[in-house]
N, C-alpha and C positions, 0 to 999 in steps of 0.2 A: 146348787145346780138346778136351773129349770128343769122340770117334767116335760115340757117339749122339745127338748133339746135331749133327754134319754130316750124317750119313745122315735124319734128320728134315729137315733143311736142303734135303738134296740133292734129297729126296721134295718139299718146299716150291718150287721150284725149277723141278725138272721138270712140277708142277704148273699153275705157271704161265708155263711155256714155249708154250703155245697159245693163240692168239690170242682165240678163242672164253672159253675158261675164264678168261683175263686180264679179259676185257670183263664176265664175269658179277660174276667179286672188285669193280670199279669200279661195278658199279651196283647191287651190296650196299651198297659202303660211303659209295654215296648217297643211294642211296633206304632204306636198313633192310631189315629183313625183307621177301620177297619172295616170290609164289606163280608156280608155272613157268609159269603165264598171264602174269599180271604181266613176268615176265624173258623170256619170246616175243616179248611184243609189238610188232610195228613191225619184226621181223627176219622172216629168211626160212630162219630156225632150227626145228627138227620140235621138240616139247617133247619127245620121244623122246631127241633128240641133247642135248637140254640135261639132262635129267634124267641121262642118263651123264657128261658133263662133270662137274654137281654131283658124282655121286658120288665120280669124279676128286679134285675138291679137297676133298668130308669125307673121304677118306682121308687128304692129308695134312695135315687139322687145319683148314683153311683157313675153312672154311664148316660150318654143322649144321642140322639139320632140327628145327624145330617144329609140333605139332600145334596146328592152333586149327580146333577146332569139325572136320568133314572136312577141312578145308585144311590143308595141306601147307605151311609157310613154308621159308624157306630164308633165312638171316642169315651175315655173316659173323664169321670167328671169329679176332680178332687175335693171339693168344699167339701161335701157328707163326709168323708174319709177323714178328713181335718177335724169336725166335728164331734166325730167320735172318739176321736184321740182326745181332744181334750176332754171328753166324757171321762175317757180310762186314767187319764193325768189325774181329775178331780178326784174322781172315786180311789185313785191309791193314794191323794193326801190324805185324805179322810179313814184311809186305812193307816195311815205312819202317824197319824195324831192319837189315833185311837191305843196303838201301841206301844206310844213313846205317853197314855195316860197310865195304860196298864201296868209299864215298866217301872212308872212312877210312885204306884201304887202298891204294888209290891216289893218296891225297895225301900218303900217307908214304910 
């Protein structure tokens, strides 16, 4: 497994380690593009604090901004997400090799 491909991972990750920024990924990738009015609404979230969260997750790839007309959308963006699955995929072979040595190991 490349190291740039876990450090991408690990930013992926930390990103959505906060509850807030987990909830906004989920209701991108329900509702589609969304405007920070839109992703407010019915919370008791400042669009201030949302707007930093976004930026939180366009940095790690997660999410990106589109212009329509003034508005401001915000979409999410699956490659990172993909990527770090296969991160997690990699790292449990590497775990069931290691335990299918161990089990080898001790049964001989």
């Amino acid at each position: 497994m490349r190291k740039s491909a876990l450090f991408k991972s690990a930013r992926v990750f930390a990103a959505l380690s906060d509850e807030t920024r987990l909830r906004l990924v989920v209701a991108l990738c329900a509702g589609g593009a969304m405007s920070i009015a839109q992703l407010t609404g019915g919370t008791d979230i400042s669009r201030q604090a949302v707007t930093k969260h976004l930026q939180v997750l366009a940095e790690a790839g997660l999410v990106r901004d589109l212009k329509a007309g003034r508005e401001r959308l915000w979409e999410f963006e699956p490659a990172q997400l993909d990527e770090a699955r296969r991160s997690l995929d990699a790292i449990s072979q590497q775990w069931d090799q290691a335990l299918l040595r161990l089990k080898s190991f001790v049964e001989d």
